[in-house]
KEFI-752408 format. One record per atom (N, C-alpha, C): residue number from 1; residue in three letters; atom name; x, y, z. Coordinates in nm, 4 decimals. Each point is the difference from the previous one (the first is absolute). Example, Ala and Ser with C-alpha at 12.3 -4.5 7.8 and 13.67 -1.06 7.14 Angstrom:
2
PT  seq  type  atom         x         y         z
PT    1   ALA     N    1.3190   -0.5690    0.7800
PT    1   ALA    CA   -0.0890    0.1190    0.0000
PT    1   ALA     C    0.0900    0.1200    0.0000
PT    2   SER     N   -0.0350    0.1050   -0.0720
PT    2   SER    CA    0.0820    0.1190    0.0060
PT    2   SER     C   -0.0770    0.1090    0.0730
This chain:
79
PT  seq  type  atom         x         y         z
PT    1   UNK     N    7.7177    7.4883    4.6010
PT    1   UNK    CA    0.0221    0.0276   -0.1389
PT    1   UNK     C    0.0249   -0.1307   -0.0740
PT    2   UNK     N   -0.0435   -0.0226   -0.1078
PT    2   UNK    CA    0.0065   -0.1106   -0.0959
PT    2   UNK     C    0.1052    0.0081   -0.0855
PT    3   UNK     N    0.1095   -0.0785   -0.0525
PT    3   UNK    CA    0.1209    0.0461   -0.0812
PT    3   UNK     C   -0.0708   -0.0448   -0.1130
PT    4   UNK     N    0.0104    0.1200   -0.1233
PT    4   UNK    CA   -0.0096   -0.0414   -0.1516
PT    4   UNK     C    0.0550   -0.0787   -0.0453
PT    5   UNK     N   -0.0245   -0.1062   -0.0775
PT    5   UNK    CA    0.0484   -0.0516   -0.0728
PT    5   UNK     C    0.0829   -0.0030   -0.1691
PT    6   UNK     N    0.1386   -0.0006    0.0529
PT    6   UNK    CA   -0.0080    0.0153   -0.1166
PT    6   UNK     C    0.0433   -0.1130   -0.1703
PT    7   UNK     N   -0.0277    0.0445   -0.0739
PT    7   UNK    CA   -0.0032   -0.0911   -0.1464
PT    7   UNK     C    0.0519    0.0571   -0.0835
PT    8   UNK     N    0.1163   -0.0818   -0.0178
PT    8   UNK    CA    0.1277   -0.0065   -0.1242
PT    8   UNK     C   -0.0755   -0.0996   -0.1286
PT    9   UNK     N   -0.0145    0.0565   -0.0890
PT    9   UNK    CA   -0.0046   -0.0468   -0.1130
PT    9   UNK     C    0.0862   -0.0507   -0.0569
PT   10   UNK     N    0.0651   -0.1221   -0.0299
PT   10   UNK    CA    0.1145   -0.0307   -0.0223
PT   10   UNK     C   -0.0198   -0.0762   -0.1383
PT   11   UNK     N    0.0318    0.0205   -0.0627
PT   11   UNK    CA    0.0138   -0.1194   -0.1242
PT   11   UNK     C    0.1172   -0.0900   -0.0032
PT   12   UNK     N   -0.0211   -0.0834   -0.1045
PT   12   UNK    CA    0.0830   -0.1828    0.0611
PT   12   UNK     C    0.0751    0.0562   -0.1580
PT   13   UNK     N    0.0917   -0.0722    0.0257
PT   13   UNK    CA    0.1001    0.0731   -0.1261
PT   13   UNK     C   -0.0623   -0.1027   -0.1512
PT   14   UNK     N   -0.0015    0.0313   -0.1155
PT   14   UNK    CA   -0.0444   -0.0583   -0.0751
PT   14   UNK     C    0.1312    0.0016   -0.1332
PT   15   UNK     N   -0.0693   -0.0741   -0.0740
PT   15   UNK    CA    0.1164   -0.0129   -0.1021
PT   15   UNK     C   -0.0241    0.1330   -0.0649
PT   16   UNK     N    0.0617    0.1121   -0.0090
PT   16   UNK    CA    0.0186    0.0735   -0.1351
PT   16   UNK     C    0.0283   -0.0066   -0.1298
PT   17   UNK     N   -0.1031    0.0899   -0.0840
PT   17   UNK    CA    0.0155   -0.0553   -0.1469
PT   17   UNK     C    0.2015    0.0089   -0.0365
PT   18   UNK     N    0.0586    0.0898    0.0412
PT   18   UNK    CA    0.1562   -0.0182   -0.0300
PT   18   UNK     C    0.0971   -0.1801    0.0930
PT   19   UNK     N   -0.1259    0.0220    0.0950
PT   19   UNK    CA    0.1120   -0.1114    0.0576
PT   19   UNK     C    0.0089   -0.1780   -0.0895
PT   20   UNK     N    0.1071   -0.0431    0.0717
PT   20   UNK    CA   -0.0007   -0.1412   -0.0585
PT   20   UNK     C   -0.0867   -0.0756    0.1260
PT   21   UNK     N   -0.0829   -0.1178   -0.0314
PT   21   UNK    CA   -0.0416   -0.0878    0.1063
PT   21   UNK     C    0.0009   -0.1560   -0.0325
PT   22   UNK     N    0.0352   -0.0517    0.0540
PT   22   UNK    CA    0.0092   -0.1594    0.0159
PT   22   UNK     C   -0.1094   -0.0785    0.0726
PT   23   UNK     N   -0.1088   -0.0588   -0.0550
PT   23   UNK    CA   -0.1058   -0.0874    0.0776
PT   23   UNK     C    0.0659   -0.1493    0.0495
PT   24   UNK     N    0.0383   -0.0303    0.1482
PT   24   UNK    CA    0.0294   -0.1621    0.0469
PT   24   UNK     C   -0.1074   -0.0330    0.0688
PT   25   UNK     N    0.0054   -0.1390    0.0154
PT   25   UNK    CA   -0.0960   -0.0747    0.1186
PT   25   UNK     C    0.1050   -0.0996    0.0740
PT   26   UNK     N   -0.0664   -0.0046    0.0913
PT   26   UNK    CA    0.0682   -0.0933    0.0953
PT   26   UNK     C   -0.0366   -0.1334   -0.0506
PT   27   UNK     N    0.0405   -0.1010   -0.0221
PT   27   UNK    CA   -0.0378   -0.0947   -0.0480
PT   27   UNK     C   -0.0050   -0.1167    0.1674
PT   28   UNK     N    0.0861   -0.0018    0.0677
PT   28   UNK    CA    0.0439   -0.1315    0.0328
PT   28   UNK     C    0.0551    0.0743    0.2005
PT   29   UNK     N   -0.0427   -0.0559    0.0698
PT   29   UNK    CA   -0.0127    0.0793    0.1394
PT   29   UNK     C    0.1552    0.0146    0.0320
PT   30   UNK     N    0.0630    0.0519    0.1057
PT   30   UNK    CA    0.0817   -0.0206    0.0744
PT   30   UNK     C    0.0438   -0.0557    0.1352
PT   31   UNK     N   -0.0792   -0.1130   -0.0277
PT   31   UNK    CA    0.0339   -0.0511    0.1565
PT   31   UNK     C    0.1198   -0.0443   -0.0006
PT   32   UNK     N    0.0717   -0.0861   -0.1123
PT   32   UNK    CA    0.0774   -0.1178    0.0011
PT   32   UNK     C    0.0960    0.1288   -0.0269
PT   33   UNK     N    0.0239    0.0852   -0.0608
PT   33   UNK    CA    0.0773    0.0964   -0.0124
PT   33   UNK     C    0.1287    0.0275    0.0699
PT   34   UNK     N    0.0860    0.0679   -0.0332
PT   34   UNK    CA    0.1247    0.0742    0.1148
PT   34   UNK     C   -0.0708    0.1249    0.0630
PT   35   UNK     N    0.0904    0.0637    0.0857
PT   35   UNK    CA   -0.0367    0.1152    0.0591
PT   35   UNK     C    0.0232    0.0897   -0.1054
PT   36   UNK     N    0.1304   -0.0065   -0.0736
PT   36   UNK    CA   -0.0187    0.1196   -0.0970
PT   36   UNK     C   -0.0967    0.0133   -0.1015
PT   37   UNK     N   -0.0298   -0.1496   -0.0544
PT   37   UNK    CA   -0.0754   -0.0046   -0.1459
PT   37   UNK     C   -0.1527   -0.0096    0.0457
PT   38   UNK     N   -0.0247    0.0652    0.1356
PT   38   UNK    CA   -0.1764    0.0567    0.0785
PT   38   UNK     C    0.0365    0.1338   -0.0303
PT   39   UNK     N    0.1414    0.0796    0.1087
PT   39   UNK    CA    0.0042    0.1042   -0.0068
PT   39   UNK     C   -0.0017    0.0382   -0.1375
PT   40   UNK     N    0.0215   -0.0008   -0.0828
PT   40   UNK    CA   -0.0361    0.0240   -0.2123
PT   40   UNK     C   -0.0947   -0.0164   -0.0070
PT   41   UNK     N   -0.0833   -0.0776    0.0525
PT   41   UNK    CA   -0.1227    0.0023   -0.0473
PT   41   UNK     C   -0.0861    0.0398    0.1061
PT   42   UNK     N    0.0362    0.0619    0.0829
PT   42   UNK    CA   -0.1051    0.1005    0.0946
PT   42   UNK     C    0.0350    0.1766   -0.0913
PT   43   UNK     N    0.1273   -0.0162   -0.0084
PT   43   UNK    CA    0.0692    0.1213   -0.0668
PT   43   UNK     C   -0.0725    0.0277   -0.1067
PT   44   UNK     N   -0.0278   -0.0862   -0.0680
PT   44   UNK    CA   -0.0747   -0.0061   -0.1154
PT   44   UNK     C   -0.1727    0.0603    0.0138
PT   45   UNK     N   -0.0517   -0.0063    0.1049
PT   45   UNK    CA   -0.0982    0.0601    0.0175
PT   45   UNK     C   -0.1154   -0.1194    0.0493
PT   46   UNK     N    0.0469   -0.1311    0.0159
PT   46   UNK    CA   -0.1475   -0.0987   -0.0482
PT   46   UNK     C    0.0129   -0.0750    0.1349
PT   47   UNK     N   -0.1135   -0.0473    0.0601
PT   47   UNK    CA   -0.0820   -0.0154    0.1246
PT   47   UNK     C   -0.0430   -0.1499   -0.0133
PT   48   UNK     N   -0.0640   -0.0222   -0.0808
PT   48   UNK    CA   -0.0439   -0.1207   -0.0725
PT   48   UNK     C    0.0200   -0.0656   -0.1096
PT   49   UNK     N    0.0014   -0.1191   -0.0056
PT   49   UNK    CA   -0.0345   -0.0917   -0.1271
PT   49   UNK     C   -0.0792    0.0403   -0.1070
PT   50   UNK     N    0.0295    0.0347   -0.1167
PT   50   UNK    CA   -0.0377   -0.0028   -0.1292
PT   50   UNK     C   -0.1033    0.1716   -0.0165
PT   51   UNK     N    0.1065    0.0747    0.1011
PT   51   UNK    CA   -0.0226    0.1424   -0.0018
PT   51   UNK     C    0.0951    0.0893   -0.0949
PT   52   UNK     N   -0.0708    0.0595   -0.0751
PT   52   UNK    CA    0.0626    0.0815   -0.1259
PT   52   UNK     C    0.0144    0.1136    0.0303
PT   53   UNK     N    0.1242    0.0634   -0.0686
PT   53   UNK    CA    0.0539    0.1448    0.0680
PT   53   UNK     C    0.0822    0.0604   -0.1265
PT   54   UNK     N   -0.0536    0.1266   -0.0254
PT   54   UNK    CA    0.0757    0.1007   -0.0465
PT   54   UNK     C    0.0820    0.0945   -0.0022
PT   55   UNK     N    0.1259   -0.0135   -0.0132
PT   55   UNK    CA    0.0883    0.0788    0.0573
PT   55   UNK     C    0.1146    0.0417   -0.1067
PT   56   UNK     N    0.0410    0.0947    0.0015
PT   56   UNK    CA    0.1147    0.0755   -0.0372
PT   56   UNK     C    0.0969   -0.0645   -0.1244
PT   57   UNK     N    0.0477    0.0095   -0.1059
PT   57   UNK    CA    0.1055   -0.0723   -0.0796
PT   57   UNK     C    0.0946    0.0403    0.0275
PT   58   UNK     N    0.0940    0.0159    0.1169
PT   58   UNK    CA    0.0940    0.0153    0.0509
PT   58   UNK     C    0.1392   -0.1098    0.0133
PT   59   UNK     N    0.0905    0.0294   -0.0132
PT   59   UNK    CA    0.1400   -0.0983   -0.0151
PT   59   UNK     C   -0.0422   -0.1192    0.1630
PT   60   UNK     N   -0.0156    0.1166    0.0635
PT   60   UNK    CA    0.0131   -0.0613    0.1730
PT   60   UNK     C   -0.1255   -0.0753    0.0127
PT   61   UNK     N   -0.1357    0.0175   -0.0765
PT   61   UNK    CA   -0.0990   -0.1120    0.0368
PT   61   UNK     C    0.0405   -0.1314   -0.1333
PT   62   UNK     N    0.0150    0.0266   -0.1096
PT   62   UNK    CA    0.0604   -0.1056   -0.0606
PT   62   UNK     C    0.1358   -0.0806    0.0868
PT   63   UNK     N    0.0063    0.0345    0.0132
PT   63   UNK    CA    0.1281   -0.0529    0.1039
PT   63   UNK     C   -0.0617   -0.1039    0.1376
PT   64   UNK     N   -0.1278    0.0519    0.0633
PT   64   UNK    CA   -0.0531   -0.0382    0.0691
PT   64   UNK     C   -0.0773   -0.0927   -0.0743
PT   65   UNK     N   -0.0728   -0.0170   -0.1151
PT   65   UNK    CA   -0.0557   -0.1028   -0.0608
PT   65   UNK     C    0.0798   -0.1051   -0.0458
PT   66   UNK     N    0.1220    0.0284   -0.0147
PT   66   UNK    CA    0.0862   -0.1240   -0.0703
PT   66   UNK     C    0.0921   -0.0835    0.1685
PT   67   UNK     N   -0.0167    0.0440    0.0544
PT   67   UNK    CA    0.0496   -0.0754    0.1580
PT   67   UNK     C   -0.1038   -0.0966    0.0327
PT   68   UNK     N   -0.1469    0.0461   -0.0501
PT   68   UNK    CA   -0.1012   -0.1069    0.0459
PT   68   UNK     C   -0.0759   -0.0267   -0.1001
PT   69   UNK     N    0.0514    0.0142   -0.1380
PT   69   UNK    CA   -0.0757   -0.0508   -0.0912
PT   69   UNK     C   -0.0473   -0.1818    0.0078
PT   70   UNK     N    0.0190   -0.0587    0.0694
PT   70   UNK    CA   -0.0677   -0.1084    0.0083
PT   70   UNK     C   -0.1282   -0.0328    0.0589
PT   71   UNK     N   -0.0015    0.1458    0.0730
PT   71   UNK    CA   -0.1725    0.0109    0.0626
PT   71   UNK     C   -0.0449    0.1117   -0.0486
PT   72   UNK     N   -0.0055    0.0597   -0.1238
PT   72   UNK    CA   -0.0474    0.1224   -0.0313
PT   72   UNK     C   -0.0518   -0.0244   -0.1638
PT   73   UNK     N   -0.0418    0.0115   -0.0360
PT   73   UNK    CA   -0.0332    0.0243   -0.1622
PT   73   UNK     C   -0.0445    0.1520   -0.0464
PT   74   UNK     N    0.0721    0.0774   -0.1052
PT   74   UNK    CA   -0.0489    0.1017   -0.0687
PT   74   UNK     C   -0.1179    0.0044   -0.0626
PT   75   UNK     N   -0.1122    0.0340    0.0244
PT   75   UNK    CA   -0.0772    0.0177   -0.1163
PT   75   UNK     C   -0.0029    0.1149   -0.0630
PT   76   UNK     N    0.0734    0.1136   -0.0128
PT   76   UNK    CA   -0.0521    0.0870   -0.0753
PT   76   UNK     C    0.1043    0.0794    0.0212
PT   77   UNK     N    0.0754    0.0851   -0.1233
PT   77   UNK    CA    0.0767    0.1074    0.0316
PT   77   UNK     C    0.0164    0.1293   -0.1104
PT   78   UNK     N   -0.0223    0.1116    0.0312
PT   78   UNK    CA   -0.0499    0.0997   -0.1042
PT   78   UNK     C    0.2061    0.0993    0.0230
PT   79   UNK     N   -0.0395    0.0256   -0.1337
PT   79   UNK    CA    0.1352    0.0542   -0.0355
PT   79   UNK     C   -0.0437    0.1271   -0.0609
């Protein structure tokens, strides 16, 4: 017997027209970095250098942008 396969349709969460979202990029790598101010910026969502990410206007990711704002730049934030 052959097992079916099966397929979850999943969708990737997107900004909703009610939600708030904040556009950053990574500007500047983390090698030279601490362990915590990587862990923020893995937390943060970003993998690579000068990779842009949309995420949430939340107290707790602002919070996470201002710990490593020296390697991050905002471009964009909808209210």
């Amino acid at each position: 017997m052959t097992a079916a396969k099966t397929t979850k349709t999943e969708k990737k969460p997107a900004a909703r027209a009610g939600k708030k979202t904040i556009t950053i990029q990574l500007k500047k790598g983390t090698i030279a970095c601490n362990p915590t101010q990587r862990a923020t910026v893995n937390g943060l969502g970003f993998k690579r250098r000068e990779q842009v990410r949309t995420l949430e206007n939340t107290p707790a990711v602002r919070g996470m942008i201002k710990k490593v704002l020296h390697l991050v730049s905002v471009i964009a934030e909808t209210r």
